[in-house]
C-alpha positions as CSV (number, residue, x, y, z in Angstrom):
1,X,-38.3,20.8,17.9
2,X,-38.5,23.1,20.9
3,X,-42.2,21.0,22.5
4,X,-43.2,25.2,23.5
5,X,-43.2,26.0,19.2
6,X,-46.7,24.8,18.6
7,X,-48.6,26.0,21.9
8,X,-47.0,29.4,21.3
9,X,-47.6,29.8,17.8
10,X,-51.5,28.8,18.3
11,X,-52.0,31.4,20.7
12,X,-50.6,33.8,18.8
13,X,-52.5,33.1,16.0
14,X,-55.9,32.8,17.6
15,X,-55.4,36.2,18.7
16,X,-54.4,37.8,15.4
17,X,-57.6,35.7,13.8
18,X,-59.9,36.7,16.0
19,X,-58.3,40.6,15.2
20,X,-58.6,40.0,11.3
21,X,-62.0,38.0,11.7
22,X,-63.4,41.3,13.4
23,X,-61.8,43.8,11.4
24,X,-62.3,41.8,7.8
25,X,-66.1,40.2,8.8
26,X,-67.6,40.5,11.8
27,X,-67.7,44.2,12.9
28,X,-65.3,46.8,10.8
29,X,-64.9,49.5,12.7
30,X,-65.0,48.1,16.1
31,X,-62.1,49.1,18.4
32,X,-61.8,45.4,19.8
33,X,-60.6,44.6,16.3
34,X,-57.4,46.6,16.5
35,X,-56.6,46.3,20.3
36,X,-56.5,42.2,19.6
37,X,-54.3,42.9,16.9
38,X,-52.3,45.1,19.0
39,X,-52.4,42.5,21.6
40,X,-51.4,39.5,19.2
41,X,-48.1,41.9,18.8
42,X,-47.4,42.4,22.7
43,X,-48.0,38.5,23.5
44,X,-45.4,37.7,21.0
45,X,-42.6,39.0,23.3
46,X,-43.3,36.8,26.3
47,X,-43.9,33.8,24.2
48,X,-40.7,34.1,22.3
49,X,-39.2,34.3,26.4
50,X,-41.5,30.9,27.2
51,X,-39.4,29.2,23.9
52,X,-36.1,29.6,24.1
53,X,-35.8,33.2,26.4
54,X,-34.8,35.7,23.8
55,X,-38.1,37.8,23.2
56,X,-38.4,39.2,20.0
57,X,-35.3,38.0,18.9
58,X,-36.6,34.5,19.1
59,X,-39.1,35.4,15.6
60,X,-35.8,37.0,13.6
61,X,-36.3,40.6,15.4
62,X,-32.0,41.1,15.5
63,X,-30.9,43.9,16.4
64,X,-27.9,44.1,14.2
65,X,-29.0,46.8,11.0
66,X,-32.0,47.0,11.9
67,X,-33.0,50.3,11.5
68,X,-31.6,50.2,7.3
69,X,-32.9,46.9,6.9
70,X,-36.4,48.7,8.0
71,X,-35.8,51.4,6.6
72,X,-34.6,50.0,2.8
73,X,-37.4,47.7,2.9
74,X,-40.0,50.6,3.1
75,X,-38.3,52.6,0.6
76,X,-38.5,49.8,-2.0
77,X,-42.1,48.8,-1.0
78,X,-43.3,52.4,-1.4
79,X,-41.2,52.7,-4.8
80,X,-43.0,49.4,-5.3
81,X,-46.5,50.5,-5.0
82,X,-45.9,53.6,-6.9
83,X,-44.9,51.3,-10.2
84,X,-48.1,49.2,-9.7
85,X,-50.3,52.4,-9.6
86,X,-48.7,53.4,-12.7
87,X,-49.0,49.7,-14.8
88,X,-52.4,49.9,-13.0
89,X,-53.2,53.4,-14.9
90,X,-51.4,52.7,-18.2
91,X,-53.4,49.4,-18.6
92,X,-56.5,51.2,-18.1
93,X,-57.8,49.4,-14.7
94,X,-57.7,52.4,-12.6
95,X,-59.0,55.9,-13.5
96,X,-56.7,59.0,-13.0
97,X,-58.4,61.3,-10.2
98,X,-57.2,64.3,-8.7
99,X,-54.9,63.5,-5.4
100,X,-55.3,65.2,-2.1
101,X,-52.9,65.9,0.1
102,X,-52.9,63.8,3.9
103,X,-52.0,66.1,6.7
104,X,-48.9,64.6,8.7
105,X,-50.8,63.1,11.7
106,X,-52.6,61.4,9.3
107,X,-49.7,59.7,7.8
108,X,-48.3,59.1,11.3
109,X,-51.1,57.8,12.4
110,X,-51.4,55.6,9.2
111,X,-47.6,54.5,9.3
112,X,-48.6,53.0,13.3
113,X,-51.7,51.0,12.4
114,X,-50.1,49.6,9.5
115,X,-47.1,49.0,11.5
116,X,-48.3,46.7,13.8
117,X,-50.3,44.1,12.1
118,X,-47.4,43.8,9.4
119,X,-45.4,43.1,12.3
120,X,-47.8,41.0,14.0
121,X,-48.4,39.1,10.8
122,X,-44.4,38.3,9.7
123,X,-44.1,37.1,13.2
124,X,-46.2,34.5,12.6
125,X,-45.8,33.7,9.3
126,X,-42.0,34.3,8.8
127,X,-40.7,34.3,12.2
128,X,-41.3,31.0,13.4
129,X,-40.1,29.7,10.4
130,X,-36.4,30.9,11.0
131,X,-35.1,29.5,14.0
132,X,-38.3,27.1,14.8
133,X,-38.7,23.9,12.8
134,X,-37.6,20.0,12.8
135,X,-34.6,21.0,10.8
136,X,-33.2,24.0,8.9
137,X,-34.8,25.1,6.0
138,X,-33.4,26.0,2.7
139,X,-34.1,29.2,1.1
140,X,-36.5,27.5,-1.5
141,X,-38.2,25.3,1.3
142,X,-38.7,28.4,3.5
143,X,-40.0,30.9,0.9
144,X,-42.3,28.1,-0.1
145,X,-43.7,27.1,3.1
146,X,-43.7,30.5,4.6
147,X,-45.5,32.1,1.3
148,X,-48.2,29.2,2.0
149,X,-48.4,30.2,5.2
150,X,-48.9,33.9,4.8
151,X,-51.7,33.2,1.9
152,X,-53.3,30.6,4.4
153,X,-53.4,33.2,7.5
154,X,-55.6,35.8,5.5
155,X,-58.1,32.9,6.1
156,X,-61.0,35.9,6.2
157,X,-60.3,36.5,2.1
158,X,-60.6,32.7,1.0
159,X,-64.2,33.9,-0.6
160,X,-62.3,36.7,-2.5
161,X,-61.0,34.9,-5.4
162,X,-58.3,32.8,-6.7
163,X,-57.0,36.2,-8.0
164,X,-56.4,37.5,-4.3
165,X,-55.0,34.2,-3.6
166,X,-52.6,34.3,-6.0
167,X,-51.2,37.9,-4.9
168,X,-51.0,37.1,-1.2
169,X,-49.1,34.0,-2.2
170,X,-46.4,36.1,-4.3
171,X,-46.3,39.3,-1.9
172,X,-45.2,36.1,1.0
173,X,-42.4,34.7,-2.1
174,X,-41.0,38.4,-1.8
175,X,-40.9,39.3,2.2
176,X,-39.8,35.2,2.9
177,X,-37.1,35.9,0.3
178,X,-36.3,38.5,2.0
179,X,-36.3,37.4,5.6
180,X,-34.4,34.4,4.7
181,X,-31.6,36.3,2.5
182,X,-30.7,38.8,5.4
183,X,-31.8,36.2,8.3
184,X,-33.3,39.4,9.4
185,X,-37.7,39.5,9.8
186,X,-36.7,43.4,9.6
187,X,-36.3,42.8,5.7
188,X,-39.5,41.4,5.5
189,X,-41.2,43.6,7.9
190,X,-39.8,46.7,5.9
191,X,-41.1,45.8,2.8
192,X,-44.5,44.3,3.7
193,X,-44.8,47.6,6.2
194,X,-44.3,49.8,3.2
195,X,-46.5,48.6,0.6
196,X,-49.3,48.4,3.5
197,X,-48.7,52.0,4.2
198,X,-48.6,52.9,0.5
199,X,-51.6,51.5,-0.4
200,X,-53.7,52.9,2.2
201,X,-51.9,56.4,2.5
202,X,-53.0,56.1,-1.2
203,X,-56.8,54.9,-1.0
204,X,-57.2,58.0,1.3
205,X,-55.2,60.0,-1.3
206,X,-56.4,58.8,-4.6
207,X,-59.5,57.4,-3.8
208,X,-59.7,56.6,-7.7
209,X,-62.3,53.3,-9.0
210,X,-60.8,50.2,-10.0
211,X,-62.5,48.5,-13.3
212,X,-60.5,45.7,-13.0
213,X,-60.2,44.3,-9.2
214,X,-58.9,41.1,-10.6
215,X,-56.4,42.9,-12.8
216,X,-55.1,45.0,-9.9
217,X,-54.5,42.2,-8.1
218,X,-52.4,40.5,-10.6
219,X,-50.4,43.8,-11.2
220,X,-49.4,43.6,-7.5
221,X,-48.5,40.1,-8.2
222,X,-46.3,40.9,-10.8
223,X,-43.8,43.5,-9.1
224,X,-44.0,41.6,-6.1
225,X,-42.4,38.3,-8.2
226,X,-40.2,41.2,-9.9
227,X,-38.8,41.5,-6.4
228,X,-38.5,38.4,-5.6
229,X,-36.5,37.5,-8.8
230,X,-34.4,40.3,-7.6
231,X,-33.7,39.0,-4.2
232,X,-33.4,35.2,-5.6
233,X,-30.4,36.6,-8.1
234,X,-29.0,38.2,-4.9
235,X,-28.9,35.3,-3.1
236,X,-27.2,33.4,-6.1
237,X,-24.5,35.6,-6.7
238,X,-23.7,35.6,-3.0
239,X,-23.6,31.8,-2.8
240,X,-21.3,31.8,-6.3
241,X,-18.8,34.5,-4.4
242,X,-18.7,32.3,-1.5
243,X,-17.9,29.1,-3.4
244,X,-15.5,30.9,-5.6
């Protein structure tokens, strides 16, 4: 392995902690919080030039279909969110309240601050993982380390539950199995981008109480695992054509 891996992804992910240790703990609010977060994203580019002298491209960032890899994977993730709220009001664990409509700036400026720390984020904890290990990874080994990852790197929610846990670890099963099944991060930052956005366009939106925080969790859990099923039987039925 590349000896320049290790040194660049700790620095990277310093950065990004200290962001999310601000922003989650320390001082909400606080512009520092987002401009390290925006910084984590800006480093990336001259650490994937100090590894191997690609850039962006270095974390899985191609440039070949980008824009409908993006573009698909925040579709789905927003079509995504909507059938959680829905299992989430049928069950009973959120209550029905009357929505309001956001201006446009105020989704544009949403859609750019969660933009950048999904992007920030998959770099770290799916990028690396495609092009930047002792030897190439499955599509099981990959989802399964990079899912551990991504639950691991939201470090600042470990006192939040095995509940939350347990959805960070299946929302990472979905965007690795994405990532991995188009060798694209686009994939994977499409659909994490898009349920971030969804979910807070919609707390603004909707700002509705939750009964059941635990339950909500797990409902996000479930279409999350209802995506991955869908990318794993993808992947299958690609590997039978190929061997047929």
């Amino acid at each position: 392995m590349n000896k320049r891996v290790l040194p660049g992804f700790l620095l990277l992910l310093v950065v990004y902690q200290a962001s999310e240790g601000l922003q989650t703990v320390f001082a909400p609010g606080n512009p520092l919080g987002p401009a390290l977060m925006l910084l984590a994203l800006l480093l990336a580019w001259p650490v994937g030039r100090w590894i191997d002298g690609s850039g962006f491209h270095a974390f899985g960032l191609v440039r070949a279909r980008w824009p409908g890899l993006l573009v698909g994977g925040l579709a789905l993730a927003i079509l995504a969110k909507f059938a959680a709220e829905a299992v989430t009001l049928g069950l009973g664990i959120e209550r029905l309240v009357p929505m309001e409509a956001l201006p446009l700036s105020a989704l544009g400026l949403l859609a750019l601050t969660t933009f950048i720390p999904s992007l920030a984020e998959d770099i770290l904890t799916r990028g690396f993982l495609l092009h930047f290990t002792p030897k190439p990874l499955g599509f099981w080994a990959y989802v399964l380390a990079s899912a551990l990852l991504y639950t691991a790197n939201h470090m600042w929610r470990f006192d939040w539950g095995l509940t939350e846990q347990l959805r960070l670890f299946c929302l990472g099963l979905a965007y690795a199995a994405a990532a991995y099944r188009f060798r694209s991060l686009w994939a994977a930052v499409g659909l994490h981008w898009g349920w971030n956005f969804a979910g807070s366009a919609l707390s603004q939106a909707w700002p509705g109480p939750v009964d059941d925080v635990a339950a909500g969790r797990l409902a996000s859990a479930a279409v999350h695992l209802v995506i991955f099923a869908v990318i794993v039987g993808w992947v299958r039925n690609r590997n039978t054509e190929g061997n047929g």
